[in-house]
N, C-alpha and C positions, 0 to 999 in steps of 0.2 A: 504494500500500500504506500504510495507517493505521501508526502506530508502535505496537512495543508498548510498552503500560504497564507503569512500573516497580511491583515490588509494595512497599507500605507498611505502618509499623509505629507503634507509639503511642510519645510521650517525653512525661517531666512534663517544662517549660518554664516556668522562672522570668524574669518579663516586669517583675518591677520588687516590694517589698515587699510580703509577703504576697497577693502576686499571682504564681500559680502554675497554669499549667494542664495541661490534658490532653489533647494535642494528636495527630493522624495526622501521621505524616510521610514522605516518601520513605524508602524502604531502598535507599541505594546497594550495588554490590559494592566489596568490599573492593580497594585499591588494592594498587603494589606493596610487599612488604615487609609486609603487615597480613594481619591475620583476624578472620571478623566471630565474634562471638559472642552469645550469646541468653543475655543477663545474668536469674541466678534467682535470686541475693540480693544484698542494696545494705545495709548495715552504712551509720546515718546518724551524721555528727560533729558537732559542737558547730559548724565553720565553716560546713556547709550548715547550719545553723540560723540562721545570724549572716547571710548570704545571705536566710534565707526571711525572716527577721522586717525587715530593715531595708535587703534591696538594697545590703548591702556589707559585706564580711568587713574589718573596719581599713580600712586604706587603699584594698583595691581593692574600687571602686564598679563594678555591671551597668551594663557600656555598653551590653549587647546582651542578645535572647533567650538564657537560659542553662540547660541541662541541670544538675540538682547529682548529684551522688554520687561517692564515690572506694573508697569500699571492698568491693569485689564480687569475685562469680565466677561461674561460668558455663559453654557448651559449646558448643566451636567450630562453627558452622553451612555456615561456607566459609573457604577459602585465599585470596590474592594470588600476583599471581606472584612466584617467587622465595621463597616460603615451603616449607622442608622437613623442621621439625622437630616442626611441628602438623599434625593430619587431621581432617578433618570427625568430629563425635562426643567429640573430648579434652574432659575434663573441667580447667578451667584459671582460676586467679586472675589478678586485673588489676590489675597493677602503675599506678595511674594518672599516674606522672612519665613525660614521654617528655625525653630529655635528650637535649641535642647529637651526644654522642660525638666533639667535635671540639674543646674547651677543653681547657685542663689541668687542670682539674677532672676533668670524666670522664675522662683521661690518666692522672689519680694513683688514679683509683677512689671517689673522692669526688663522684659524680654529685649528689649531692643540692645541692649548692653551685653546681651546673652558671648559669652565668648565663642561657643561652637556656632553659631547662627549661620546657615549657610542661606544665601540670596541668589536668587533667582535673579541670573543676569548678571553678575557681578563675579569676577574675575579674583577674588580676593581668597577665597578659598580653592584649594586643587584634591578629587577633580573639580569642575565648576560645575554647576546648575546653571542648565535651559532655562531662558526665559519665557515669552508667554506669546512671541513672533513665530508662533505657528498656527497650522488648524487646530491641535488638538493636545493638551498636555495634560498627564499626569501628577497628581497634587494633594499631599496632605489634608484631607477633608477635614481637619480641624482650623486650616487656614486660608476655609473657602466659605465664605459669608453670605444666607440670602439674600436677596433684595428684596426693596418693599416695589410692590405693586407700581407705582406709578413711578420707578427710578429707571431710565431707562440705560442700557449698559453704556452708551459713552458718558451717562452722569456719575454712572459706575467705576467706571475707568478714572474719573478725576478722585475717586474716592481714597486713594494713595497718593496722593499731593496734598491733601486738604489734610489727610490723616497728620501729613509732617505738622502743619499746622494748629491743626488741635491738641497735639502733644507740647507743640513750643508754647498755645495758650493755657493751655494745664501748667505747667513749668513757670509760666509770668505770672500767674493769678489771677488770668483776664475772663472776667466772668458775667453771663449776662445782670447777675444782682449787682454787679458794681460798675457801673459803666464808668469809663474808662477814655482819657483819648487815648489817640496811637499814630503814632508816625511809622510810615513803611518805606526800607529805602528799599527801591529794585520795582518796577512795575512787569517783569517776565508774568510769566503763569504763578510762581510759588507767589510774589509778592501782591500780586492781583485776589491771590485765593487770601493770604492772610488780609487784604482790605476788607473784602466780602465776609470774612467769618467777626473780623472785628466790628463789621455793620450788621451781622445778622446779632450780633452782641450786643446792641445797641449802644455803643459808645457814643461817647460824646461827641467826637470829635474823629473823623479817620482824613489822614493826609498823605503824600507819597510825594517822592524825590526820585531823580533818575537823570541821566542826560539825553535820554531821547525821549523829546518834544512828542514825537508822533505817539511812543508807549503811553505816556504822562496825559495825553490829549484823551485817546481811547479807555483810559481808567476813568478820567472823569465825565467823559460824553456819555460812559454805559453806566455809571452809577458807583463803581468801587472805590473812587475817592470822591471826598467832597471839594477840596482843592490840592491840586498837585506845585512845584516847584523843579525847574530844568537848573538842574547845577552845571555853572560856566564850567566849558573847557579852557585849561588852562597845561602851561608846561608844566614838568615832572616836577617838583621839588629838589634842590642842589643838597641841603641837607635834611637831618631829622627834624630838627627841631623848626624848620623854615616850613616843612611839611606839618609840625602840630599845630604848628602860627596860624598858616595857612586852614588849615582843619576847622579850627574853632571859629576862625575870623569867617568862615563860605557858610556854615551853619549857622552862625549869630543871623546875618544876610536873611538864611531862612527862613528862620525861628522869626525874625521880624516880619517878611512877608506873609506868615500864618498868621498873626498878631497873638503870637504862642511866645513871648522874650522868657518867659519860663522854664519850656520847655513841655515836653509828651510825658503820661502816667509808664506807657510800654512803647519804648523801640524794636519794631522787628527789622533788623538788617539783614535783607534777603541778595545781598549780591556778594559776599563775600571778598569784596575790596576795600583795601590796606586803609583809602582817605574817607572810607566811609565808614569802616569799623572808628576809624577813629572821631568818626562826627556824631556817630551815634551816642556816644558817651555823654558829649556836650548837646545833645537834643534831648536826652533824657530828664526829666523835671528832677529836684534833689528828694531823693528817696524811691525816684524810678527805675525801673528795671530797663535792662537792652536786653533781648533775644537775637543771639549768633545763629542764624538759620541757614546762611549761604555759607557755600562749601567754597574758599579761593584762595586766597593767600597762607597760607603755611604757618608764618612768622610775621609777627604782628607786632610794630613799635606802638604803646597806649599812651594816652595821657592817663598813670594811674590814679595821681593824685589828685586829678580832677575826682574822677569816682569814688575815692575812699573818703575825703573829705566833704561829698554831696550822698555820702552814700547810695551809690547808684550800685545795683546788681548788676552784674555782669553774667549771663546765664548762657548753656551752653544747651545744646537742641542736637539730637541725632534718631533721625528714625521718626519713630512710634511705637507707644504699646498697647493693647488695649483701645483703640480708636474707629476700627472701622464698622461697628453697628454706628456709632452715632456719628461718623460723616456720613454712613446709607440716609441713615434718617434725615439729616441734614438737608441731603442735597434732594430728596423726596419731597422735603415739607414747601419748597416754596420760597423760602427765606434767603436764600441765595439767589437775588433777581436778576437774570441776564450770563449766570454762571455759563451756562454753554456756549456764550462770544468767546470765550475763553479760547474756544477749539477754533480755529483758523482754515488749519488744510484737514482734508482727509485721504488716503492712499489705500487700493487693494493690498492685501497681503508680497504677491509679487511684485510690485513698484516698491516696495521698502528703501530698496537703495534709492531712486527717488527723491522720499521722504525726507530722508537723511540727508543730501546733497541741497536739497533746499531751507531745512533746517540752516545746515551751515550758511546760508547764503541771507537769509534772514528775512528777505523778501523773493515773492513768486515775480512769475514774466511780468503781471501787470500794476506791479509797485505796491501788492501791499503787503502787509506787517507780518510774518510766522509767529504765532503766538503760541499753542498746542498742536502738535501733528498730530493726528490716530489712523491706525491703521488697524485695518481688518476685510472681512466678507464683505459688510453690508456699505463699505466705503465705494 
């Protein structure tokens, strides 16, 4: 008796810088504990960019063929054994951390910290884990989340971006019982999602910084800030201390154009730059907190003393834990108004390279803005 063939599925495969393909591949069944799903939108991030263009996200370099993507959803197609809280047909987001559960990290609920965590998409552990850039993946059903009724899977798919954010406002104490201003520097996706979730907060006050005019313009023309501020370009700074000068003096500027000379209750610094971590410090009101959200600079000259003598928090953001029921419900309820302008382009599964090549370019043929790429079937 011949065996039977197993049947197969297509993955984009990242084989080394800008080298990306589109491959067939086995579809295994789901092991135990997992559920396969037929992933139909892939939400793309700035680190599978840093992968597509250069074969290594910071430190971890592709050892191997790599699947990218982490921010997806999708519909269960099969069970494992031992799964009995998913059924073939659930509509469901994908948590892409799979975490030990056996540290005292995940002990204390602080899974994102988790040491063994191995990510979907992410080159940091060997071997690596596929990300969610295919038709069909395989997946710890404990970190596969239903959706509510009226969430549709690209609102799905932002459900892993908002999560970083709701973890960063858990971390500040930014709550709707205490409204709150908030300055946001970075108007990308991450920093757009933290204006929206600070406004579904009902803060007092949400404003955003950036140097592109046209980002700045489109946050406030769609409702995620109430007034925004274009920081001058300007040359590098010759020394450190001409760059802190510099720092405090471009944000004072700000802080006056808001009619904010006080300062913001919470900074979220969503771009991960040296002159902007360091303005955030001085944007923060004395006894306010800054949230490090963006992932850039390494090494970082502070004004400390500004912060320890205004006691300002200094907080540091990585991941999520525990967040994605309540960005489903989030992004379900309404309360996030215009969330999906968020999403810009979208691409079938095979144009991925595409995607990514426009990503990098920032704007399509006909000038406008790359905000969220998603990719999938229904693209």
């Amino acid at each position: 008796m011949s065996p039977v063939a197993l049947p197969t599925q297509h993955a984009v495969v990242l084989h080394g810088a800008k080298d990306l393909r589109y491959e067939e591949r086995t579809l295994w069944p789901p092991q135990q504990g997992q559920a396969q799903v037929a992933v139909l939108a892939t939400g793309l991030c700035g680190s599978d960019l840093h992968y597509y263009m250069h074969g290594r996200n910071g430190d971890f370099v592709v050892q191997q063929p790599l699947v990218l993507g982490h921010e997806a959803a999708g519909i269960v197609t099969a069970v494992g054994p031992g799964v009995r809280h998913l059924v073939p047909g659930q509509r469901v987001a994908i948590e892409a951390g799979i975490m030990c559960n056996n540290c005292s990290f995940c002990a204390k609920g602080r899974y994102n910290l988790c040491k063994n965590m191995r990510f979907c998409s992410s080159a940091k552990t060997f071997p690596h884990s596929d990300g969610t850039l295919q038709d069909r993946m395989n997946h710890p059903a404990h970190v596969l989340h239903p959706l509510p009724d009226n969430c549709t899977f690209e609102q799905a798919a932002l459900a892993e971006p908002l999560s970083v954010l709701l973890h960063a406002s858990r971390r500040a104490g930014l709550t709707p019982e205490v409204p709150s201003s908030v300055l946001v520097f970075g108007v990308g996706a991450i920093g757009l999602l933290a204006c929206a979730l600070a406004r579904s907060y009902g803060a007092s006050r949400v404003v955003a910084i950036d140097i592109n005019q046209a980002r700045l313009n489109f946050a406030r023309e769609q409702g995620f800030a109430q007034q925004v501020y274009c920081l001058p370009m300007v040359d590098k700074a010759k020394t450190t201390d001409e760059q802190l000068r510099r720092a405090k003096e471009t944000i004072s500027a700000a802080l006056s154009a808001f009619n904010m000379p006080d300062g913001f209750d919470v900074v979220f610094e969503c771009t991960g730059a040296e002159p902007c971590i360091q303005m955030s410090i001085h944007a923060a009101v004395t006894g306010g907190k800054v949230m490090l959200v963006g992932m850039g600079s390494r090494n970082v000259t502070l004004p400390l003393s500004a912060a320890a003598t205004r006691e300002v928090d200094i907080l540091g953001s990585f991941r999520y834990a525990n967040t994605y029921p309540t960005a489903l419900a989030l992004l379900a309820s309404g309360k996030l108004p215009n969330i999906e302008r968020i999403i810009s382009h979208r691409f079938p599964l095979e144009e991925a390279a595409r995607a990514f090549d426009l990503m990098a370019k920032g704007r399509d043929e006909n000038g406008r803005m790359v905000m969220k790429v998603v990719v999938g079937p229904q693209c």
